[in-house]
VOPAGU-2260 file (C-alpha; in pm, 1 decimal, decimal comma):
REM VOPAGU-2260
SITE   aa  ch    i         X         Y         Z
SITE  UNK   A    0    6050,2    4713,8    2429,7
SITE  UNK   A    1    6208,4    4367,5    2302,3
SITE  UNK   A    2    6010,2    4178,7    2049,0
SITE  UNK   A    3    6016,4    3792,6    2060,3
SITE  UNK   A    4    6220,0    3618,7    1807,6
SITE  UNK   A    5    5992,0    3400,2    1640,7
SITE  UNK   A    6    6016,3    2992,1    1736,9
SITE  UNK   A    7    6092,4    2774,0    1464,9
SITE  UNK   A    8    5753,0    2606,5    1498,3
SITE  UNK   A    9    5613,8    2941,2    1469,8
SITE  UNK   A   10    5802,3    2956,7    1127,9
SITE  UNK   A   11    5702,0    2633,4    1028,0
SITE  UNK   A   12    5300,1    2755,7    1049,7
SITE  UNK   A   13    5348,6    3054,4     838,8
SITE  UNK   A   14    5524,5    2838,6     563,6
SITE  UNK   A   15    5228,8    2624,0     616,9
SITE  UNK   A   16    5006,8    2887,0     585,1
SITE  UNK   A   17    5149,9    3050,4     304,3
SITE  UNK   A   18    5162,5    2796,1      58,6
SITE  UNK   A   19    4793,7    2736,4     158,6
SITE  UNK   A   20    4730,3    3043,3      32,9
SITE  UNK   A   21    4922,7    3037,5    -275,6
SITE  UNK   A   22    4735,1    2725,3    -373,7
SITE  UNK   A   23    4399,8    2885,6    -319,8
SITE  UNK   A   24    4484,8    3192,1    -515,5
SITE  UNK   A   25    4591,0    2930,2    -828,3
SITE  UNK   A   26    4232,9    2719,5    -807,8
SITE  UNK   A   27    4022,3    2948,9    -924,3
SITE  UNK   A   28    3686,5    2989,9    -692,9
SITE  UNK   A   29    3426,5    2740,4    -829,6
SITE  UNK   A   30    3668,9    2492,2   -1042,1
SITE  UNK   A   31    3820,6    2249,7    -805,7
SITE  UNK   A   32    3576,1    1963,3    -848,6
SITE  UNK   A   33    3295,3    2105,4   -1026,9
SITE  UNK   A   34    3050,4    1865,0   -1246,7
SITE  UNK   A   35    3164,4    1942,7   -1610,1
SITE  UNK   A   36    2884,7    2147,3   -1794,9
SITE  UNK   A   37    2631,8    1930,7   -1988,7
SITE  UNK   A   38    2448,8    1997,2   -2352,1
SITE  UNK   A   39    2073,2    1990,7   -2319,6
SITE  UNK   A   40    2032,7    1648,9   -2529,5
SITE  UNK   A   41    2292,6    1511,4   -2323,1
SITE  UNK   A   42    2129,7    1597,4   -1989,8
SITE  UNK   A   43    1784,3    1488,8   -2164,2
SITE  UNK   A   44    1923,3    1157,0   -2203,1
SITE  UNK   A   45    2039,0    1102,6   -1856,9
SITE  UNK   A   46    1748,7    1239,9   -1681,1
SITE  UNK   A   47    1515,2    1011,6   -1901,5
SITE  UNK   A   48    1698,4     730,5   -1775,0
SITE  UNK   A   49    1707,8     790,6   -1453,5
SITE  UNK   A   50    1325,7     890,1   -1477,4
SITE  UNK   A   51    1243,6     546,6   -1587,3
SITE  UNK   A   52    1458,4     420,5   -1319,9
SITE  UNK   A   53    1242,6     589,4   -1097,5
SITE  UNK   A   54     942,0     445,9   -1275,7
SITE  UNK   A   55    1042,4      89,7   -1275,6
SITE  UNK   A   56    1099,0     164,2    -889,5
SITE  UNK   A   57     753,3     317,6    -813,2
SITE  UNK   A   58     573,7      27,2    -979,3
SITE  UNK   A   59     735,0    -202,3    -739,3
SITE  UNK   A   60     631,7      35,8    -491,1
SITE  UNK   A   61     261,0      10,9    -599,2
SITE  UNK   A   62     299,2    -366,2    -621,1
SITE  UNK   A   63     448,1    -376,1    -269,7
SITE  UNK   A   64     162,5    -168,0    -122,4
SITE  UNK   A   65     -96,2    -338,0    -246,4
SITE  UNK   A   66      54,6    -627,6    -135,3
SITE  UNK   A   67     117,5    -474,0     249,5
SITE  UNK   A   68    -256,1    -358,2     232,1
SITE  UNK   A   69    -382,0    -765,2     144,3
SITE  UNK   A   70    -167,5    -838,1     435,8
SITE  UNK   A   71    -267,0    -569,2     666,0
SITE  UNK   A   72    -598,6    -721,4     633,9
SITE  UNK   A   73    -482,5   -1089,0     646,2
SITE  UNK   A   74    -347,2   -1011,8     989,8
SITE  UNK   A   75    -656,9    -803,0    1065,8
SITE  UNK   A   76    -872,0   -1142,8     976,4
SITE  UNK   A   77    -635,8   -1405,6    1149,9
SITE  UNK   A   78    -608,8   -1176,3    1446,6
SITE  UNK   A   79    -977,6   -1133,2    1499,1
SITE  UNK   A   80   -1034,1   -1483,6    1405,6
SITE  UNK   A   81    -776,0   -1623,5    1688,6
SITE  UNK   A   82    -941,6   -1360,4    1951,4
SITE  UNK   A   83   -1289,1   -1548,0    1875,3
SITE  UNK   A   84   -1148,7   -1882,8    1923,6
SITE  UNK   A   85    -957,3   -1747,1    2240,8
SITE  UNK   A   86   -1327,4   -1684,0    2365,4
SITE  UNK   A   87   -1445,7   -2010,7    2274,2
SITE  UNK   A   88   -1162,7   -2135,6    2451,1
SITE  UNK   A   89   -1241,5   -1963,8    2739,6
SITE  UNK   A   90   -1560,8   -2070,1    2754,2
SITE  UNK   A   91   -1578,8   -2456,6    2712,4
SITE  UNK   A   92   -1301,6   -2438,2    2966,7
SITE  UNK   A   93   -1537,8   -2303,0    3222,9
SITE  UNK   A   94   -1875,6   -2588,7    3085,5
SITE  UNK   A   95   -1554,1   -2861,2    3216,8
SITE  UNK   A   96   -1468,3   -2616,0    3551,1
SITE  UNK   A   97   -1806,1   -2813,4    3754,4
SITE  UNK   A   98   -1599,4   -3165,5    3716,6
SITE  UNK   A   99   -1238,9   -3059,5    3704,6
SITE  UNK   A  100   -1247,0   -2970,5    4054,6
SITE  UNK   A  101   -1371,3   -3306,5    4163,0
SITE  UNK   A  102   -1151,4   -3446,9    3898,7
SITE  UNK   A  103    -840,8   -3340,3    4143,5
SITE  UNK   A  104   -1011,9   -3553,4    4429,9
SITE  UNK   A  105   -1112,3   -3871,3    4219,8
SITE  UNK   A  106    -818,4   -4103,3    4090,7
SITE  UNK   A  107    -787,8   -4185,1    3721,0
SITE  UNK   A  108    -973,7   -3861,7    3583,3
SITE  UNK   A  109    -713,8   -3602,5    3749,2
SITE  UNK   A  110    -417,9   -3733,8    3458,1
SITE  UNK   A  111    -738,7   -3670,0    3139,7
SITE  UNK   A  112    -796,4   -3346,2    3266,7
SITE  UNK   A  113    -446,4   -3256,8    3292,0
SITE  UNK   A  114    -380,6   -3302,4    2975,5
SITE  UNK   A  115    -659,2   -3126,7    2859,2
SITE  UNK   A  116    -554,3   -2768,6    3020,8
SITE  UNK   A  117    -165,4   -2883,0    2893,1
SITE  UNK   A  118     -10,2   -2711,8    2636,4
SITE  UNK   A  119     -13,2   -3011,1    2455,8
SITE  UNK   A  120    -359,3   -3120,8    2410,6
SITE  UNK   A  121    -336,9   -3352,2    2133,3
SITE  UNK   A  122    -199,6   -3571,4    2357,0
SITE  UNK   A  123    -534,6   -3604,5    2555,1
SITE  UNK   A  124    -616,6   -3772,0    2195,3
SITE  UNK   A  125    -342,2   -4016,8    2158,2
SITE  UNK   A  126    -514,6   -4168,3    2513,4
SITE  UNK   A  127    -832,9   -4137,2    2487,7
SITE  UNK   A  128    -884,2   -4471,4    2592,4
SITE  UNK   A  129    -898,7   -4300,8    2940,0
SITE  UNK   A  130   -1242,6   -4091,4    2865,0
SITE  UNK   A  131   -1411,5   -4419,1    2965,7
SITE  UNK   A  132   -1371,2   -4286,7    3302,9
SITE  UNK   A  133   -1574,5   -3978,8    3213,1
SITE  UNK   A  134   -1931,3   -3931,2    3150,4
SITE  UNK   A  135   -2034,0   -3919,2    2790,3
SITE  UNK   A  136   -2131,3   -3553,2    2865,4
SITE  UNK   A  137   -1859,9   -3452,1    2987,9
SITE  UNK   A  138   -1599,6   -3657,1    2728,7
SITE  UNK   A  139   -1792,1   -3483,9    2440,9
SITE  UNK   A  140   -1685,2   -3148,9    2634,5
SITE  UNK   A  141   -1368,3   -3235,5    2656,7
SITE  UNK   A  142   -1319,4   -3310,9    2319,3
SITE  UNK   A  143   -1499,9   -2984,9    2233,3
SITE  UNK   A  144   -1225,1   -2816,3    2447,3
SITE  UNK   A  145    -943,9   -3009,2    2234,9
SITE  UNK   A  146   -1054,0   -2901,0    1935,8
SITE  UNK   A  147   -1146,9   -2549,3    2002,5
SITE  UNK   A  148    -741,6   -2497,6    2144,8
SITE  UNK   A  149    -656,0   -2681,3    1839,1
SITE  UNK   A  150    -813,8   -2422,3    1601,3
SITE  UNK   A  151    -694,9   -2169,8    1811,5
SITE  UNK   A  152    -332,8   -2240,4    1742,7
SITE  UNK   A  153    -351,7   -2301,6    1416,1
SITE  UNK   A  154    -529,3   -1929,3    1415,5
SITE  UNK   A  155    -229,1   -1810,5    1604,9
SITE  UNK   A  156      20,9   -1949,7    1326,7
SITE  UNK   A  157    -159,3   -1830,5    1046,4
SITE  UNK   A  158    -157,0   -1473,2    1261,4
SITE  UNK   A  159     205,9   -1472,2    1271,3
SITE  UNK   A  160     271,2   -1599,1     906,9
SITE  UNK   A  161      33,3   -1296,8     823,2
SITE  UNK   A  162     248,6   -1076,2    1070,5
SITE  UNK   A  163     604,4   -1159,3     894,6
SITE  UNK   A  164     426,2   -1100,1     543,7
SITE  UNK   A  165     324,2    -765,7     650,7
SITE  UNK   A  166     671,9    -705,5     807,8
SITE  UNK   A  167     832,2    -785,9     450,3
SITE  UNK   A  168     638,9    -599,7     265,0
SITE  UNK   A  169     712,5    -305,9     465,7
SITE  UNK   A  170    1067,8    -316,8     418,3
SITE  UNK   A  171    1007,3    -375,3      57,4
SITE  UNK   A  172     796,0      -7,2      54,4
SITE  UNK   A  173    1084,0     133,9     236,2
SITE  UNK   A  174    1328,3      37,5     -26,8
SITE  UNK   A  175    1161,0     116,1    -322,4
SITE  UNK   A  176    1059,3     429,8    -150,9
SITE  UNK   A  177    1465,3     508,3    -124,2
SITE  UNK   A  178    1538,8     402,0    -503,8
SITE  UNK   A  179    1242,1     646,8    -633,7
SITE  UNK   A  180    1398,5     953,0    -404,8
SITE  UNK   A  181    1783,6     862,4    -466,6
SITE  UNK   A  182    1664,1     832,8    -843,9
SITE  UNK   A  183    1467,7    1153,5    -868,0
SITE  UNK   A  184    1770,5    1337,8    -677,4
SITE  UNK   A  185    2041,7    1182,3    -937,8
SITE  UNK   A  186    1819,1    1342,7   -1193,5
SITE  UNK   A  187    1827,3    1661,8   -1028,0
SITE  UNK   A  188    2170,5    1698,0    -990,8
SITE  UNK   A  189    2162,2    1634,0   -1381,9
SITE  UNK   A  190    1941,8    1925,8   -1472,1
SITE  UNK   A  191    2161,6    2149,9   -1178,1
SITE  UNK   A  192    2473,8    2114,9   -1449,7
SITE  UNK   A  193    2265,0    2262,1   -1729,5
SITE  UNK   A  194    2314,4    2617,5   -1838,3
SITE  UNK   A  195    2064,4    2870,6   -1736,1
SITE  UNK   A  196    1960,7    2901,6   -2104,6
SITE  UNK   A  197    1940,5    2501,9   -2143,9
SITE  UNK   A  198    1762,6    2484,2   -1819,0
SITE  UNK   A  199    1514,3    2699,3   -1946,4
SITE  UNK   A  200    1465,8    2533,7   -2270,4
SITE  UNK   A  201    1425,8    2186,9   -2111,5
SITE  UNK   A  202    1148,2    2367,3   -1863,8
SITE  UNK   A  203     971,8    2496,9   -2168,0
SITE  UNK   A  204     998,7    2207,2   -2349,7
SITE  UNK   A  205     795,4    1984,2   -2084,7
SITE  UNK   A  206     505,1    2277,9   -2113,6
SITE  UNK   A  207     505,7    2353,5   -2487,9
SITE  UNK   A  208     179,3    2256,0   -2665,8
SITE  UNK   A  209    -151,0    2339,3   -2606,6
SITE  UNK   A  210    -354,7    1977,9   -2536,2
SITE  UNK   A  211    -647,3    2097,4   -2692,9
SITE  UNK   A  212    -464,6    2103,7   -3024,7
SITE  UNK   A  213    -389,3    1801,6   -2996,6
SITE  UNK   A  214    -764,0    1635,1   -2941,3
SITE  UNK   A  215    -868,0    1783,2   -3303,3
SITE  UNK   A  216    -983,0    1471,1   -3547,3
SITE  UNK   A  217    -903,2    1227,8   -3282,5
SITE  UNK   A  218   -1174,1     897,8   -3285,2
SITE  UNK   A  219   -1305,8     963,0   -2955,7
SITE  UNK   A  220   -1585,6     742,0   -2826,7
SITE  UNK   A  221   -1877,9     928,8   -2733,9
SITE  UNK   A  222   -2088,5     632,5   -2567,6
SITE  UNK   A  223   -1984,6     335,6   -2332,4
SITE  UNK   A  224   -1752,3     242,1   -2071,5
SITE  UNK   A  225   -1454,7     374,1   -2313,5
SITE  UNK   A  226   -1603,1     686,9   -2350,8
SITE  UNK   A  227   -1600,6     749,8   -1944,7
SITE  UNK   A  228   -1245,1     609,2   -1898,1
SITE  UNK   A  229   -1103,2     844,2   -2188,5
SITE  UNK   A  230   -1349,1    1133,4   -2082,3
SITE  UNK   A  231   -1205,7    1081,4   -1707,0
SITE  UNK   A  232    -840,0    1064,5   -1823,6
SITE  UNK   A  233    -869,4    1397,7   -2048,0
SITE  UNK   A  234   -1020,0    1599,1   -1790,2
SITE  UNK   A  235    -682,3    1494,7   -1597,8
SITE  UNK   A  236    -485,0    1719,3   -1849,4
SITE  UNK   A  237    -226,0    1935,8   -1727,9
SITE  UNK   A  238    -197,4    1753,5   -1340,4
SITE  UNK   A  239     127,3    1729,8   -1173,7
SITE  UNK   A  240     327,1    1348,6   -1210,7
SITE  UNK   A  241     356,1    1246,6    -845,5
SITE  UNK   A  242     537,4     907,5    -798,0
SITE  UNK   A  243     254,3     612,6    -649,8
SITE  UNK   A  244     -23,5     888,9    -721,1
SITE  UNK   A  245    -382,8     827,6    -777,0
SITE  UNK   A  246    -520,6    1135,1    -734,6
SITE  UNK   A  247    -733,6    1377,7    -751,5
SITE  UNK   A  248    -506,6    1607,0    -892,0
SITE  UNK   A  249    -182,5    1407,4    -923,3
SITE  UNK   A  250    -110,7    1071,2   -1064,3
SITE  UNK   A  251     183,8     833,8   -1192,3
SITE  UNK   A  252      93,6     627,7   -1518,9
SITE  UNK   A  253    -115,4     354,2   -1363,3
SITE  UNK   A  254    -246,3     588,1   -1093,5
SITE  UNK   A  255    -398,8     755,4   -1394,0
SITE  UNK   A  256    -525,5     451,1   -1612,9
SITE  UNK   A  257    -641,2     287,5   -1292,0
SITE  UNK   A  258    -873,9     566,5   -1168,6
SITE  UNK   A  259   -1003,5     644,2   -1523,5
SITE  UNK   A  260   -1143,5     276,3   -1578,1
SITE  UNK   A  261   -1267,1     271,8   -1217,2
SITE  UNK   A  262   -1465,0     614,4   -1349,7
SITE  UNK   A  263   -1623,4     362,3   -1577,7
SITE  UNK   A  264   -1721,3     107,2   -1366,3
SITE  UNK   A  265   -1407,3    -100,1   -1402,6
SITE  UNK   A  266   -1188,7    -220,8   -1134,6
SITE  UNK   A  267    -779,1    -236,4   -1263,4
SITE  UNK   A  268    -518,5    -256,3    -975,6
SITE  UNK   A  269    -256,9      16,6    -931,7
SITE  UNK   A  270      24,5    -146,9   -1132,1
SITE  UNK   A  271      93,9    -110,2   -1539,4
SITE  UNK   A  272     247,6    -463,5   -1485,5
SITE  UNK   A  273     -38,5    -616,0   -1325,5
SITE  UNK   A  274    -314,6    -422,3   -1596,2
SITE  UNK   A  275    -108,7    -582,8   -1844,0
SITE  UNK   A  276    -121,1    -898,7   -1681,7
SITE  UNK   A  277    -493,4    -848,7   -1585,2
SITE  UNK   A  278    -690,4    -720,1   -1919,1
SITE  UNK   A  279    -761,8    -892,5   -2273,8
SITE  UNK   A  280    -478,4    -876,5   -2527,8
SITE  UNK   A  281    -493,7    -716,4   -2830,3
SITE  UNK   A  282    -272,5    -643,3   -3135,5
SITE  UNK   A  283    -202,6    -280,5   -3204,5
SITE  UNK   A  284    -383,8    -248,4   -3553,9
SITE  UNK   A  285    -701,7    -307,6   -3337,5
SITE  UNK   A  286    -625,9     -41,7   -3110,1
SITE  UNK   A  287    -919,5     157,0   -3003,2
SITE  UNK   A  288    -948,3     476,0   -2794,7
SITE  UNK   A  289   -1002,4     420,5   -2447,2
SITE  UNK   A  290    -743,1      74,1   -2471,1
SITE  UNK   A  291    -427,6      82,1   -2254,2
SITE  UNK   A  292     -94,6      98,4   -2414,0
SITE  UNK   A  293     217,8     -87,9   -2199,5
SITE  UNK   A  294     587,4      11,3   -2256,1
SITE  UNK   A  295     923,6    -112,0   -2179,9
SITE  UNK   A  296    1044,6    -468,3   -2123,6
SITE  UNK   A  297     959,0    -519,6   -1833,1
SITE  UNK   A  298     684,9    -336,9   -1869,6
SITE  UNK   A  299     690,9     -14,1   -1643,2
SITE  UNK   A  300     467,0     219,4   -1800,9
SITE  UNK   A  301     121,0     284,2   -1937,7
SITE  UNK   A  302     -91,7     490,6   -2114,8
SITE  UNK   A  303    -475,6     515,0   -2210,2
SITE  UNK   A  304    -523,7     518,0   -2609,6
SITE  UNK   A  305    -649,6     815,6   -2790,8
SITE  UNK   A  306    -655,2     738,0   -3181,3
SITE  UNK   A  307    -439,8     782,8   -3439,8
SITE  UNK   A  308    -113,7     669,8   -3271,7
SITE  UNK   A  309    -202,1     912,8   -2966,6
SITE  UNK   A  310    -254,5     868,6   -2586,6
SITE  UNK   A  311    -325,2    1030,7   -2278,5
SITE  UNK   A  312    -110,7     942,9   -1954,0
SITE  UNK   A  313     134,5    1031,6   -1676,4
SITE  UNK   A  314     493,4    1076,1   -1788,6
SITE  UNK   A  315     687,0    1176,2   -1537,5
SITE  UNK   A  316     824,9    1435,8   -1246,1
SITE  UNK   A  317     939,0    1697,7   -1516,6
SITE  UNK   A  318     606,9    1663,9   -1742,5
SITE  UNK   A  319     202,3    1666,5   -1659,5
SITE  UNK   A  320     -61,8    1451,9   -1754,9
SITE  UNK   A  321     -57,7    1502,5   -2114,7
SITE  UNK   A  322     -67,2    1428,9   -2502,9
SITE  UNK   A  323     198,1    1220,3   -2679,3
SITE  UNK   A  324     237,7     983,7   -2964,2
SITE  UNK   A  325     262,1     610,8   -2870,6
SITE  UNK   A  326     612,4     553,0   -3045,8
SITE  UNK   A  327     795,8     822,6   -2841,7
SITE  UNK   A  328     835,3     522,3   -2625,0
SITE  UNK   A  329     943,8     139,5   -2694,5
SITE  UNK   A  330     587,3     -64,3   -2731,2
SITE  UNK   A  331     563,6    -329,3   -2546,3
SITE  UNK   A  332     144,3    -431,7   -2597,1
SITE  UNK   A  333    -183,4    -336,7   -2542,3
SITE  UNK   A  334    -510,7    -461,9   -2341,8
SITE  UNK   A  335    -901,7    -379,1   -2323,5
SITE  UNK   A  336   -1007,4    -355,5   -1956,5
């Protein structure tokens, strides 16, 4: 049996192949582009950051929900308010129906009425010189007419201003949505780098510390409004951060603050920018428990006020509602609900 002779494109593949191979066997498995290995404060840092970069987005996400749900119901109003006037439309066009037909068969009323039922009915205004020919019945139904369709369009702009508002506050929820996940991912990939040993210490670190410990000799108000808020927010301890929460069992900052003042009677909207904006100011030596605490410039966080240089609020994805000391964080100002 003769065996081919090999082509020489044949022996131009195995060259290919072999050097292919002899570069694999030099890059060791694992090592080609890897992610350098981080320290634990070093990964700390850059998941903090991108944690309040996540932060900063989801209050913009609370802002822009709120806003889609006021126009959600803006459109809901103008909508049924334009269907109404469509009905009252409807039916001073039929109290006119008796003398529009004879209008068609009696010179000098037909041109009125046609510019009643135009698209243009202001016009019927601009000559209304001509109602003389008209009863003063049926002028004062005619003008009723006119002004109904008037209303009615102006109900049908408002519907559709109401419509684009809702349309751009949707998009804005859809991109803040994207900068909260691409942010919370980033910081994933951060804590992926870590050690196994350095993993673990970062996990332990964001359960370490018994809450309970930290309550004892703490100012807490035991009657009052403040007293529900605070007692609301403590019972809260230990509950999963969940970006735009508000419960029952997981919250982000404002999600937190806002549903512990509403336990007290007290209406704050979902938004540490907007509580800020919304409560009375007051310094921080007159800080009392049961206050709200702002951070960050812009402000993007908040916290309810324990006593002595403590509060209670929702840090972030890699910590639960919890304990901590107001300075762990830049200050930014405090209100009282």
């Amino acid at each position: 049996m003769v065996v081919p002779r090999p082509t020489r494109r044949h022996a131009r593949t195995a060259a290919v192949l072999t050097a292919t191979l002899a570069l694999a066997m030099v890059i060791a498995p694992g090592t080609g582009n890897a992610a350098p290995r981080l320290d634990l404060d070093q990964a700390q840092r850059q998941v903090n950051a991108l944690y309040h970069q996540a932060e900063q987005a989801t209050e913009r996400y609370d802002v822009a929900r709120t806003a889609m749900r006021d126009a959600e119901r803006g459109l809901a109003q103008a909508q049924r308010k334009a269907a109404g006037q469509q009905t009252k439309v409807s039916a001073l066009q039929k109290t006119v129906g008796a003398f529009a037909a004879d209008a068609y068969r009696n010179e000098g009323i037909d041109r009125t009425l046609q510019l009643v039922f135009s698209d243009d009915p202001s016009a019927f205004i601009d000559r209304a010189a001509s109602l003389d020919a008209l009863s003063s019945r049926q002028a004062d139904a005619l003008r009723k007419v006119i002004e109904a369709r008037r209303e009615l369009k102006a109900s049908q702009v408002a519907a559709g201003q109401q419509l684009a508002v809702l349309e751009a506050q949707r998009k804005a929820l859809a991109t803040e949505k994207q900068n909260i996940q691409q942010a919370l991912r980033a910081a994933r990939a951060v804590l992926s780098r870590l050690q196994a040993s350095d993993r673990a210490k970062f996990d332990r670190a964001s359960r370490d510390g018994d809450p309970r410990d930290l309550l004892k000799g703490l100012p807490l108000p035991t009657n009052g409004q403040a007293a529900k808020a605070v007692q609301f927010a403590l019972g809260q301890l230990g509950d999963r951060y969940v970006w735009s929460g508000d419960g029952p069992d997981s919250w982000d900052c404002s999600g937190l603050t806002m549903a512990a003042w509403r336990a007290a009677g007290i209406s704050l909207p979902h938004s540490s920018a907007e509580q800020y904006a919304q409560g009375h100011k007051i310094s921080r030596a007159d800080l009392q428990p049961g206050d709200l605490v702002f951070f960050y410039s812009p402000i993007s966080h908040v916290g309810m006020y324990l006593g002595n240089g403590r509060m209670v609020h929702a840090p972030n994805p890699s910590r639960r509602v919890e304990i901590q000391n107001i300075d762990e964080m830049p200050y930014a100002g405090a209100v009282r609900p």
